[in-house]
C-alpha positions as MATLAB code, in Angstrom:
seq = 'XXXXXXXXXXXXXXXXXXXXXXXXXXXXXXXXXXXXXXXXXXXXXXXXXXXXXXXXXXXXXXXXXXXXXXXXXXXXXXXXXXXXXXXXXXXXXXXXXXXXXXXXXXXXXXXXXXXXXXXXXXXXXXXXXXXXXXXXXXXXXXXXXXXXXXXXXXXXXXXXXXXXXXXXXXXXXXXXXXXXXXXXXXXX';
ca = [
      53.597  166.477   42.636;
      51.613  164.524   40.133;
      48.583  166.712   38.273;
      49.024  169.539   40.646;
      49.959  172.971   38.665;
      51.924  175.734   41.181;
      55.306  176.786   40.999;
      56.636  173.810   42.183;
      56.035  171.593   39.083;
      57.911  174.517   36.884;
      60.721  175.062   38.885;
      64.232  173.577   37.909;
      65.073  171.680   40.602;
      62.430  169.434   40.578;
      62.599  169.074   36.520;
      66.724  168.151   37.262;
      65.464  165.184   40.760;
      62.410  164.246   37.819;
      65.770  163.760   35.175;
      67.702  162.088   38.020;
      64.795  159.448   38.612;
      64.006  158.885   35.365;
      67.661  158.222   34.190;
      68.256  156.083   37.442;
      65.217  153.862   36.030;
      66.445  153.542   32.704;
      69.923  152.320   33.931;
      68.326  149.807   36.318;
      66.411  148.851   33.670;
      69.042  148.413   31.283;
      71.232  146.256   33.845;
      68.267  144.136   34.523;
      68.477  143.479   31.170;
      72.234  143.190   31.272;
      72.340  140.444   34.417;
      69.402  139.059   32.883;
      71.720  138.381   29.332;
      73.951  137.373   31.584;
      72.526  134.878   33.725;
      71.204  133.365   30.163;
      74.185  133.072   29.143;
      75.514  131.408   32.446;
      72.081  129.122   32.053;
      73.451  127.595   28.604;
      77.595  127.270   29.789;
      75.733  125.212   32.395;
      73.733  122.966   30.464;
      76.536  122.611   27.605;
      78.592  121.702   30.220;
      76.276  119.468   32.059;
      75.650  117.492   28.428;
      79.473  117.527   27.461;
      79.498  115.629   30.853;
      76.636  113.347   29.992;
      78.402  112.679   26.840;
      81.958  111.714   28.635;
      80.119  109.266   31.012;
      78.330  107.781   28.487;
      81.648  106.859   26.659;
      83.702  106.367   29.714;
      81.362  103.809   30.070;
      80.701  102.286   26.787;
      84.612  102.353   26.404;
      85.022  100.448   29.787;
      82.871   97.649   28.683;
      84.348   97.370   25.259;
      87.571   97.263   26.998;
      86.257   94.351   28.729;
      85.155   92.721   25.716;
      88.566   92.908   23.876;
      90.053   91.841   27.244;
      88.446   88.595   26.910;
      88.845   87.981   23.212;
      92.282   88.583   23.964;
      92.837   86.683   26.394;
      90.592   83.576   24.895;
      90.824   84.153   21.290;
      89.269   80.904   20.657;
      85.698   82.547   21.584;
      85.892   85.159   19.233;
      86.382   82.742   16.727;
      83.186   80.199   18.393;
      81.366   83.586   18.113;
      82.113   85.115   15.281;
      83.837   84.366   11.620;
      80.430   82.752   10.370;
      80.080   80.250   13.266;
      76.440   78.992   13.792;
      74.775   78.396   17.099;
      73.518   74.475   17.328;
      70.068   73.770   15.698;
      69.497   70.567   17.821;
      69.764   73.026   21.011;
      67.678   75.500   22.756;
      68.918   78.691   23.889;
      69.052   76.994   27.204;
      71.033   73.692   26.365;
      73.321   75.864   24.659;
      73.480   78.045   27.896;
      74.654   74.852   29.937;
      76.676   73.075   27.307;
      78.614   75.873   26.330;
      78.854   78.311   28.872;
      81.414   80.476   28.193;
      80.755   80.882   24.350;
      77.316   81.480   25.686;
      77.867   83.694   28.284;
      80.681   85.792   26.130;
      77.918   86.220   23.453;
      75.679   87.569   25.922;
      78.010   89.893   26.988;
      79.061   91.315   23.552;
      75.437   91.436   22.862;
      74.939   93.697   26.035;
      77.540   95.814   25.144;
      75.840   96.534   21.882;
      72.175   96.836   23.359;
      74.010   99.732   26.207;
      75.400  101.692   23.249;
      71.476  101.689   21.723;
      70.283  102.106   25.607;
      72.740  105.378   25.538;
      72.129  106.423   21.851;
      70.663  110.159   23.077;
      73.633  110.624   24.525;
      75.757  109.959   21.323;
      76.377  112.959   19.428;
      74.542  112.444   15.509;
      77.177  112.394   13.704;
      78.456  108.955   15.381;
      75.033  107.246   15.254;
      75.931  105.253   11.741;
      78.932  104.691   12.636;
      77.957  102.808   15.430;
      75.507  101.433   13.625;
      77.890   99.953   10.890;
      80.130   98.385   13.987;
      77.083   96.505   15.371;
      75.337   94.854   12.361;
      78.683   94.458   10.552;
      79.473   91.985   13.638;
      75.964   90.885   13.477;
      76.406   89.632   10.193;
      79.963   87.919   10.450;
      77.650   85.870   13.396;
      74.960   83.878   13.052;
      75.351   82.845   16.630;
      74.856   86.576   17.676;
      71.864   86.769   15.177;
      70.277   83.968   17.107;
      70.332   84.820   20.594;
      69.308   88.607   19.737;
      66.133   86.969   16.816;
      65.424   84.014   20.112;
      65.119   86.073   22.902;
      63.198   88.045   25.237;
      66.443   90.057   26.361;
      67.116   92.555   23.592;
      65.354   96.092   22.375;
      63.952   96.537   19.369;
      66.952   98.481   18.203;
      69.250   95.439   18.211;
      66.364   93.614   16.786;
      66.026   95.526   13.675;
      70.007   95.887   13.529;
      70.252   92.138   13.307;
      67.158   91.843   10.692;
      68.929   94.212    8.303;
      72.483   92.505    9.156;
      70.579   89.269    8.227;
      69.389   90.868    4.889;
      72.493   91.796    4.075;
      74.221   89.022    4.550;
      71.591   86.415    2.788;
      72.052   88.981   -0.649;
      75.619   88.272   -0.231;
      77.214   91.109    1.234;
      79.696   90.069    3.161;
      80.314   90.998    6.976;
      83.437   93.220    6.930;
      81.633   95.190    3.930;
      78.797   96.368    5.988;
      80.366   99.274    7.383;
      80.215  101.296    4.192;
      77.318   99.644    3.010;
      73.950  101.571    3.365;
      71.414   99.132    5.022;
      68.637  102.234    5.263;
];
């Protein structure tokens, strides 16, 4: 049909199958569009989703460990308080003597520390507005224990997260702030 000039190309019938085929185009073309919106909009559900997951795992499992943690203090309260409420670790031991000669405090400090390096370890997964919050809960127990300060300051085992956490705890706590004050202090 195309460039040719006749009586064909004039007469009615073809102008109405031309229509048809041109209409039939533009609503193919518009659902494309359509599924395409669509399938966008199936795209992001899925991802949401797939991070709302992420996000539930991430506390199902930082709230399984601190579960663990309270376990323990509860049923040993006397470690929380070897740990904690100002208590020092030893000056004439190493982190390994202290390892041996007081195993469980040791061991119950490393634990509580690990806890607060997998909540840095999952920190993407945290939504933003709980990030100094968290923060606050960590170097406010930081600062209550110079035991904690020393294995994280001593060691090889802990991020640089924890690390500066525990710096700032210690500069808090040396310009006389004291531990349970942290949390609505601004360390920044």
């Amino acid at each position: 049909l195309g460039g040719t000039t006749g009586p064909m190309n004039n007469s009615p019938e073809v102008q109405f199958w031309l229509e048809v085929i041109s209409a039939l185009g533009s609503l193919l073309s518009g659902l494309g569009l359509i599924f395409a919106a669509v399938g966008m909009i199936y795209l992001v559900r899925q991802t949401r989703s797939g991070e709302r997951a992420t996000t539930a795992t991430v506390y199902q499992s930082i709230a399984a460990l601190g579960n663990s943690i309270n376990d323990m203090f509860i049923n040993e309260p006397e470690l929380f308080t070897q740990i904690s409420a100002g208590s020092q670790f030893p000056a004439d031991k190493t982190v390994v003597e202290e390892q041996r000669a007081n195993p469980k405090r040791f061991f119950a400090a490393s634990q509580w520390l690990d806890y607060f390096e997998m909540v840095l370890v999952l920190w993407s997964a945290i939504p933003r507005h709980l990030h100094e919050p968290w923060r606050n809960y960590i170097r406010s127990h930081l600062a209550d224990s110079p035991y904690l300060q020393h294995l994280v300051l001593n060691t090889s085992w802990y991020g640089d997260d924890l690390m500066q956490l525990c710096r700032e705890a210690q500069r808090a706590t040396q310009q006389g702030a004291p531990a349970d004050g942290l949390a609505s202090a601004s360390l920044r």
